[in-house]
C-alpha positions in Angstrom: 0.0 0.0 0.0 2.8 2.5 1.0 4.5 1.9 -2.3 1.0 2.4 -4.0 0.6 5.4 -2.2 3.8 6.8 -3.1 3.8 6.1 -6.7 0.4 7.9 -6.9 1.7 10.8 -5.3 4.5 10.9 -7.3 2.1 10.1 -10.6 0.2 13.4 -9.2 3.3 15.6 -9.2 4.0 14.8 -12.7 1.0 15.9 -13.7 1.3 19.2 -12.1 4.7 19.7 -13.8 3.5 18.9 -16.7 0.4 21.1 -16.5 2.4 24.7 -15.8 2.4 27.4 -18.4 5.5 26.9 -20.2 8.0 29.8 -19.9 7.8 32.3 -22.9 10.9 33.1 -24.3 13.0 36.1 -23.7 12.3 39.2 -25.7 15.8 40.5 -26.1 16.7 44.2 -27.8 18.0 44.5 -30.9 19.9 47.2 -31.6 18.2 50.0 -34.3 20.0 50.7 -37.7 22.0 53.3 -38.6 22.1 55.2 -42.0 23.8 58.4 -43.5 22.1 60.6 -45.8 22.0 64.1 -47.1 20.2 67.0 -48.6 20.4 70.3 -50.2 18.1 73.0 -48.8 19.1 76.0 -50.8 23.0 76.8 -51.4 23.8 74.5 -47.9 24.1 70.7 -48.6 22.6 69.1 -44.7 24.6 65.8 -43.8 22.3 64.0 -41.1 21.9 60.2 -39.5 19.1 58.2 -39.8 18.6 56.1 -36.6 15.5 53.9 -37.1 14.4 50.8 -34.4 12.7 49.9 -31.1 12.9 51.3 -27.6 11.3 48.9 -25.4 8.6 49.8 -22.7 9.5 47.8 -19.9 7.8 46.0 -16.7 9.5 47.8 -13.9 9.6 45.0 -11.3 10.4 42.1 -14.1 12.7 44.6 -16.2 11.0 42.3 -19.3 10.1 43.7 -22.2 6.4 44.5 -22.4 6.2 46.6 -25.5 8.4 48.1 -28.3 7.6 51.5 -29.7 9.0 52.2 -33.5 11.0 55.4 -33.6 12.6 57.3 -36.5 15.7 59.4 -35.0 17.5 62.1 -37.3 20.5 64.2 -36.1 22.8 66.4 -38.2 26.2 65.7 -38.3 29.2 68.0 -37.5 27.8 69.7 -34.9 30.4 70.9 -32.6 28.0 70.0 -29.3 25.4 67.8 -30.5 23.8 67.7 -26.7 23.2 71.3 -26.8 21.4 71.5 -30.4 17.2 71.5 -30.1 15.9 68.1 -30.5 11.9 67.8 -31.1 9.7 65.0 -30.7 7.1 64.3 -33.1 3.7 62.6 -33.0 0.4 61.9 -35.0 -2.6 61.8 -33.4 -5.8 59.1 -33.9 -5.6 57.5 -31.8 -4.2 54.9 -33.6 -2.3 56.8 -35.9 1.5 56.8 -36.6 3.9 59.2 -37.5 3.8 59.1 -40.9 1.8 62.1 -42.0 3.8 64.7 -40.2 7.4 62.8 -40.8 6.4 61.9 -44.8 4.2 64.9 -45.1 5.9 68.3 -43.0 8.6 67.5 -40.7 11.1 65.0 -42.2 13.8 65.3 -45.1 11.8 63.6 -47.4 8.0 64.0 -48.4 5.5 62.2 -49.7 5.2 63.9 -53.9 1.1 65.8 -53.7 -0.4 68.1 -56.0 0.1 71.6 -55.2 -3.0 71.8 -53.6 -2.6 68.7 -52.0 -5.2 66.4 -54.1 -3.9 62.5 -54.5 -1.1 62.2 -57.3 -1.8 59.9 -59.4 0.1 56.1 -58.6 3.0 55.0 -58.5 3.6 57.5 -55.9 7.1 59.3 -55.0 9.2 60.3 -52.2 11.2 63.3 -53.0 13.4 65.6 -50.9 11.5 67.8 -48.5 12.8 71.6 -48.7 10.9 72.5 -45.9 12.3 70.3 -43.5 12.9 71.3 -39.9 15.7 69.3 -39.6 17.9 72.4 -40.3 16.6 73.9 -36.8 16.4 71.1 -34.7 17.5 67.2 -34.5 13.9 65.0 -35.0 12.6 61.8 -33.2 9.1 60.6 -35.0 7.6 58.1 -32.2 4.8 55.9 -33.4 3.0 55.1 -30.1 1.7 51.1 -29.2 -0.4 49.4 -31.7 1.0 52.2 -34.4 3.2 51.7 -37.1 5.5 49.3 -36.5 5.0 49.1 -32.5 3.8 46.7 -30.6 2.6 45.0 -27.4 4.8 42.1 -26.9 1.3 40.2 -25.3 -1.5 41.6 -27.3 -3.3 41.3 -24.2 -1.1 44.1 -22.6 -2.0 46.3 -25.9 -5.2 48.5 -23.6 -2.9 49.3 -20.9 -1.5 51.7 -23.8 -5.0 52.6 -25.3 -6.1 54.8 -22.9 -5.3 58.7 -22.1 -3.0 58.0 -19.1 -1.7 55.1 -20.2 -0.7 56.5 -23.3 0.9 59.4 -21.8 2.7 57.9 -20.1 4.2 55.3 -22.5 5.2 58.0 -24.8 6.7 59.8 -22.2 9.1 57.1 -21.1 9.9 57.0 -24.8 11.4 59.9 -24.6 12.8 59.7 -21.1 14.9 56.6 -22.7 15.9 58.7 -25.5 17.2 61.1 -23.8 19.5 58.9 -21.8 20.1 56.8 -24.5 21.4 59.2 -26.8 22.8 61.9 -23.9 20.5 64.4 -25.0 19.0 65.4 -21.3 20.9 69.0 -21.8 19.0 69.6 -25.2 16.3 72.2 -25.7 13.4 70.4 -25.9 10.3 70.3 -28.0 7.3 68.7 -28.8 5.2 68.9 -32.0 1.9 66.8 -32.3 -1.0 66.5 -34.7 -5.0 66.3 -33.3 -4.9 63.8 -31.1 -1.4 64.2 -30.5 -1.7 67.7 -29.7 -4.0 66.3 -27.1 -1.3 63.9 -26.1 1.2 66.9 -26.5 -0.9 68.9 -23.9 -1.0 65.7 -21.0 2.9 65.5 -21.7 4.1 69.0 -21.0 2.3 68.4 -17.1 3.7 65.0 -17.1 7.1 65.8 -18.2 7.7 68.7 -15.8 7.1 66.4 -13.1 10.3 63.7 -13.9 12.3 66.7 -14.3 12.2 67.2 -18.1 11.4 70.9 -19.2 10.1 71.7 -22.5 11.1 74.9 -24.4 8.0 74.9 -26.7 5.4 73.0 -28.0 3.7 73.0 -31.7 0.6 71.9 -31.7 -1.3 71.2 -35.4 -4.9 71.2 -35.8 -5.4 71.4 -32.1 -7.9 69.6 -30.2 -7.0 69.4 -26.2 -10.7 69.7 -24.5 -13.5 67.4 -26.6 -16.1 68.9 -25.2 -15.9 71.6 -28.1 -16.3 68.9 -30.8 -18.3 65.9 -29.3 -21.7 67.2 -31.2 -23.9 65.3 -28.1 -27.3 66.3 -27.1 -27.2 68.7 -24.2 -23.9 70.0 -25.3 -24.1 73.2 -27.7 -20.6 73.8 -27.9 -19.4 72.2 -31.1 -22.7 73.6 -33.0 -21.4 76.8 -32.2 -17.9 76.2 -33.0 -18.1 74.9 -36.7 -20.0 77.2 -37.6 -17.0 79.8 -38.7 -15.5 76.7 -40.5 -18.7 75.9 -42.2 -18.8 79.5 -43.6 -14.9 79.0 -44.5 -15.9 76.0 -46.4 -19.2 77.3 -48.1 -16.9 80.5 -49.3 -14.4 78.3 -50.9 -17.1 75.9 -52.7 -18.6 78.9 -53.7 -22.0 77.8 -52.2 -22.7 81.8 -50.3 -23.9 85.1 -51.7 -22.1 87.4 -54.1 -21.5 90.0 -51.1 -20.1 87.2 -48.9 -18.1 85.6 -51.7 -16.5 88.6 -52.3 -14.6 89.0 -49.0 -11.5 87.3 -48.4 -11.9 84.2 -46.0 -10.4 85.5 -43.1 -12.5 88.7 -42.6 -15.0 86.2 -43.3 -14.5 84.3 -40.9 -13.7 86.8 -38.5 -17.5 88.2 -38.8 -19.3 84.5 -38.4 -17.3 84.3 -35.2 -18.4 87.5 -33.3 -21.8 86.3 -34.8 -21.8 82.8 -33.7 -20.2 84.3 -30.5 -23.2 86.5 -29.8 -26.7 86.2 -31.4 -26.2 82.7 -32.2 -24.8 81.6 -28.9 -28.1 83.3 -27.4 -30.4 81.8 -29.1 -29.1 78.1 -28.6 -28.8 79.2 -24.9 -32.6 79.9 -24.8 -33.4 76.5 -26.0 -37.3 76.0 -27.0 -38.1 79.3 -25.1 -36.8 80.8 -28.3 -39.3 83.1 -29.8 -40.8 82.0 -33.5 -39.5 86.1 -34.1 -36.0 85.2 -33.0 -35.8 81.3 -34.5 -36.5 82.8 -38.0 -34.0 85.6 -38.0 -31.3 82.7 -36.6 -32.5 80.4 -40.0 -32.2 83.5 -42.2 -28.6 84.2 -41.1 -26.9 80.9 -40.4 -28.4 79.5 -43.9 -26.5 82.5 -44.9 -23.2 81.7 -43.5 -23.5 77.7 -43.9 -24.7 78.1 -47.5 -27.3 75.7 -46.7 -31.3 75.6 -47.5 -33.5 77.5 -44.8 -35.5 75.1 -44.3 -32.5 72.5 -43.5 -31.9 74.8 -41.2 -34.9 74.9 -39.5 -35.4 71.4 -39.5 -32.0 71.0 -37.9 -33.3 73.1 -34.8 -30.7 75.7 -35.6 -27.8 73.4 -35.0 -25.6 71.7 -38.0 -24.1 68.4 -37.0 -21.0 68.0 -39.5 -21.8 64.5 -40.5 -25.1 66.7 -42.0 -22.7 69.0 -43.5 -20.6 67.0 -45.2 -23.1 66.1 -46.9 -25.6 68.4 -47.6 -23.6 71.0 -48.5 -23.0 70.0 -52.1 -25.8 67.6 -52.3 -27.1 69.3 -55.7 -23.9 68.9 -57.5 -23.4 65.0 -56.2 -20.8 65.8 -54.1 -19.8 65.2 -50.1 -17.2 67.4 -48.5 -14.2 66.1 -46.3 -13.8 66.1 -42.8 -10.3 66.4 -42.4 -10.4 68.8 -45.3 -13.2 70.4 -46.4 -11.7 71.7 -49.4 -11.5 68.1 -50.8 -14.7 66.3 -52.8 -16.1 62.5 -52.8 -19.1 61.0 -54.8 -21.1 58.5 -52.6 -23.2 55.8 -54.3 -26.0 57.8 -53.4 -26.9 61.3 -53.0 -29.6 60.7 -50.4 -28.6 60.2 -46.5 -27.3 61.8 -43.5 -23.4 60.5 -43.9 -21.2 60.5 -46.7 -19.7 57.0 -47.5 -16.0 58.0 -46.7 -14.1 60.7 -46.2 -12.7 61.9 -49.9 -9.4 63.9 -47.5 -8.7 60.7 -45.7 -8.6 58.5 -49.0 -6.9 60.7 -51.0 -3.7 60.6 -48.8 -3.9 56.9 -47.2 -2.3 55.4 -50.4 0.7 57.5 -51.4 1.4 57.6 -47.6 1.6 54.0 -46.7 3.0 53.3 -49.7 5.9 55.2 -49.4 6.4 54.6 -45.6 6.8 50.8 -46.6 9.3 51.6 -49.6 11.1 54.4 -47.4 11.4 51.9 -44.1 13.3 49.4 -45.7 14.7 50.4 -48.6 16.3 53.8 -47.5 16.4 54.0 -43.8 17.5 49.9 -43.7 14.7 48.4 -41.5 13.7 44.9 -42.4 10.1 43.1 -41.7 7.2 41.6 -42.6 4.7 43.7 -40.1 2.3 45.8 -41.4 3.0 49.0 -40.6 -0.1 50.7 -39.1 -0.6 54.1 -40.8 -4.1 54.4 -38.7 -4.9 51.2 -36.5 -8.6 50.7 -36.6 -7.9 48.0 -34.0 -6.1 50.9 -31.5 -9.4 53.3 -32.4 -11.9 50.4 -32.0 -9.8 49.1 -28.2 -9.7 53.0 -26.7 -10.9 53.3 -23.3 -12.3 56.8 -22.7 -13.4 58.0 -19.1 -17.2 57.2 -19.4 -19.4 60.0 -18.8 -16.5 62.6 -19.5 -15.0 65.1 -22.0 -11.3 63.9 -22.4 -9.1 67.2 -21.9 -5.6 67.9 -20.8 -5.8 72.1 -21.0 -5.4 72.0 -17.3 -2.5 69.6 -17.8 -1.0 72.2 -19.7 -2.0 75.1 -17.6 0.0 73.5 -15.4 3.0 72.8 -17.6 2.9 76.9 -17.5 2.6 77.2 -14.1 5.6 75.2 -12.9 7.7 76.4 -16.2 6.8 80.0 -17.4 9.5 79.5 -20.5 7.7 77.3 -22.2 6.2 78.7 -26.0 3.4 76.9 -27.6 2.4 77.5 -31.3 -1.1 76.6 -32.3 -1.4 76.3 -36.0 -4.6 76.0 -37.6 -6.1 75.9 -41.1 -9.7 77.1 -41.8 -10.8 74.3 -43.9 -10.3 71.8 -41.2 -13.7 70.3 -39.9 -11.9 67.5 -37.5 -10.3 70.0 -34.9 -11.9 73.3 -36.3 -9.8 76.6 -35.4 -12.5 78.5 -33.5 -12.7 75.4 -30.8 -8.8 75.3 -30.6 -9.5 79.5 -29.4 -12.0 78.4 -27.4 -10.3 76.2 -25.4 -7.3 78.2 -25.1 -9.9 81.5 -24.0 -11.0 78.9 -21.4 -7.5 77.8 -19.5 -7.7 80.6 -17.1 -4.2 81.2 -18.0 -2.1 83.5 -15.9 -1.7 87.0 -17.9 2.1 87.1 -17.3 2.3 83.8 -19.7 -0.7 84.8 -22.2 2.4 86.0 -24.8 3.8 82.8 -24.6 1.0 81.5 -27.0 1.0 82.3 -30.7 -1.6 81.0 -33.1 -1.2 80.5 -36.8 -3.6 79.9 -39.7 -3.9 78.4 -43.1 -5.9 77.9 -46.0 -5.8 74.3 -45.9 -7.4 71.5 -43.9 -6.3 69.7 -40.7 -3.3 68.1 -42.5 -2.6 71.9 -43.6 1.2 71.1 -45.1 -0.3 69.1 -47.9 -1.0 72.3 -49.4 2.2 73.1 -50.7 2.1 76.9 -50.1 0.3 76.4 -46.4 3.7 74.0 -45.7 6.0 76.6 -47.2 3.7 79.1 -44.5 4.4 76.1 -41.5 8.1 76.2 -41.8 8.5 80.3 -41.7 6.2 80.6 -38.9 8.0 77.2 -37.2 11.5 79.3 -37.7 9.8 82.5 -36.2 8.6 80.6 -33.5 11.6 78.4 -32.4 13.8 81.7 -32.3 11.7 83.2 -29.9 11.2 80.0 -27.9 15.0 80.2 -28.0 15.6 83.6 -27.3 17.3 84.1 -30.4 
């Protein structure tokens, strides 16, 4: 029996052995690739490295590998003090979207070939030196955050401890605390330039960096969205109905849909009269709700049919307030046409003219192809990176797995309130175009009119606007505007 006994217990703690989870292999570095390059902006030839790779996100009691983010490093060579030279981190917004339309579409030394006006070239697309690069003021590191790009949760599990506000925050700011150290950059002036969401992200970072000692010299922020309240069109909440409506007007005047007397103004005084009206009479009226008189309702149609180039009686049955989806599509309804988003001064064609919605956003499509498409080539054939992932130029899966506070407006103004609080240096440059219906200009003004900013700091802020959409540097004039105002800017920020 005793032998019986024993060789069941000894049966029973094979079994457990042979039921743990086996170990998963080591995730070990590997070390990012380095390449040389150059490029002529004017009469000066620009030698500069190319450092492209992962820089792991790591469990801090383990020390293993949980994560790698993709980043995209460039730093001029010859430079007598490279710690001391301005080094700017760059991010695209989404969330879920990568790098790739500011570093292939503004920022980097190489764009992606547009038209002029920024319309889809025709395929096979083209990468061609970028003469308005930045990289002639300031040393660039393009971070594609988890789930973007090339970057990845080891353990897709772990992937929604990134998709969140905090969490993301976070991870991006120990990219950079890693690049810093990494690279002995801790004495550089710093920067930060981010697009929609990541102006968002942008906004979060400046309060969070301050507090692990890292101080930021300025900030850029492109088609700025940092409080959603001004652009989440929800019932109960006015604000975004008021706020489009100056980009509405912008976007009627350049479709030509508004009256000879209107048409005839240039687009910024235009816009400057829809905002002291939506400001005041408008604002009023939506504040009355259905105490509105029949009197006042009617003279509300009259005008903002006016402004919006839509029908009076759209109007009206709209209660006075324009959602953009109803926009985008109504507005050239008569010639078959939809209106983009990100921007309005594109066009699409939907199966059908009837409906609330347009079928796709004709902005988005247009650039989606040339971009990827070149980010692939560019990746490995230029910059030396080799693999077989996808590279995620917007992650529907990142957008889809977001966890937003329920029951609340995401918004880091106070984290950068702040930011200005604890470092009064700090610059930030808000650049805007009018056409953009995503993160229109007059909520970014809001917002900012709204941060109870102390008046000794109030310089520090500078806003910028273009003629373009949210992705203004498409337009090739608006980019050649972006880089002058980005050297004005980074002077000052510099005391130059």
């Amino acid at each position: 029996m005793a032998k019986k006994e024993e060789k069941t217990d000894n049966s029973n703690s094979n079994n457990d052995n042979n039921n743990e989870e086996p170990k998963k292999a080591e995730v070990k570095e590997t070390p990012p690739v380095e390449t040389q390059h150059k490029i002529k902006l004017g009469k000066k030839t620009l030698n500069y490295k190319a450092t492209t790779g992962m820089m792991p996100l790591k469990d801090k009691e383990s020390g293993d590998i949980k994560a790698n983010v993709y980043f995209t490093a460039y730093t001029v060579d010859g430079i007598k003090n490279p710690a001391k030279r301005p080094l700017t981190f760059v991010f695209n917004g989404g969330p879920g979207s990568a790098s790739v339309w500011l570093h292939l579409g503004a920022l980097g030394p190489k764009r992606v070939k547009m038209q002029a006006e920024g319309w889809m070239p025709a395929p096979p697309y083209q990468l061609v030196d970028n003469e308005y690069t930045w990289l002639d003021l300031t040393d660039l590191v393009f971070i594609d955050p988890v789930g973007t790009g090339y970057s990845r949760a080891i353990d897709s599990e772990d992937s929604k401890e990134y998709w969140t506000l905090d969490g993301d925050i976070k991870s991006v700011a120990e990219v950079i605390r890693l690049y810093l150290t990494r690279y002995e950059r801790w004495s550089s002036p710093l920067f930060l330039s981010g697009e929609s969401y990541g102006t968002t992200r942008s906004a979060g970072l400046s309060g969070h960096l301050i507090d692990m000692g890292i101080g930021l010299n300025g900030i850029v922020l492109i088609s700025t969205i940092l409080n959603f309240q001004t652009l989440r069109f929800e019932r109960g909440n006015d604000l975004p109905f008021i706020l489009y409506v100056p980009t509405y007007a912008a976007t009627a005047w350049y479709h030509g849909k508004l009256s000879k007397d209107l048409q005839e103004k240039p687009v910024a005084d235009l816009i400057a009269e829809v905002e002291a009206w939506a400001l005041g009479d408008y604002s009023a009226a939506l504040m009355q709700g259905d105490s509105l008189s029949e009197e006042d309702r009617a003279a509300v149609v009259e005008t903002l049919s006016r402004y919006t180039g839509l029908d009076s009686k759209f109007v009206k049955n709209s209660n006075l307030r324009i959602h953009i989806m109803h926009f985008c599509k109504e507005l050239l309804r008569d010639q078959h046409h939809t209106v983009g988003r990100l921007d309005s001064r594109f066009k699409g064609l939907d199966a059908q003219d009837v409906g609330e919605i347009f079928d796709f956003d004709p902005a988005m499509v247009a650039i989606t192809p040339p971009f990827t498409a070149m980010m692939n080539d560019y990746a490995r054939r230029e910059l030396g990176y080799e693999t077989d992932t996808t590279y995620e130029t917007l992650s529907y899966d990142v957008f889809k797995g977001w966890e937003w506070d329920k029951g609340k407006f995401p918004d880091t103004s106070e984290a950068l309130r702040t930011a200005f609080a604890k470092n009064p240096f700090m610059k930030v440059m808000v650049a805007q175009g009018y056409y953009d219906l995503a993160t229109p200009h007059f909520a970014a003004e809001y917002t900012f009119n709204h941060m109870d900013i102390h008046p000794d700091v109030r310089d520090n802020f500078h806003f910028t606007y273009y003629e373009a959409g949210h992705m203004m540097y498409l337009h090739l004039p608006s980019l050649k505007q972006l880089k002058s105002d980005v050297v004005a800017f980074m002077k000052d920020a510099l005391n130059k």
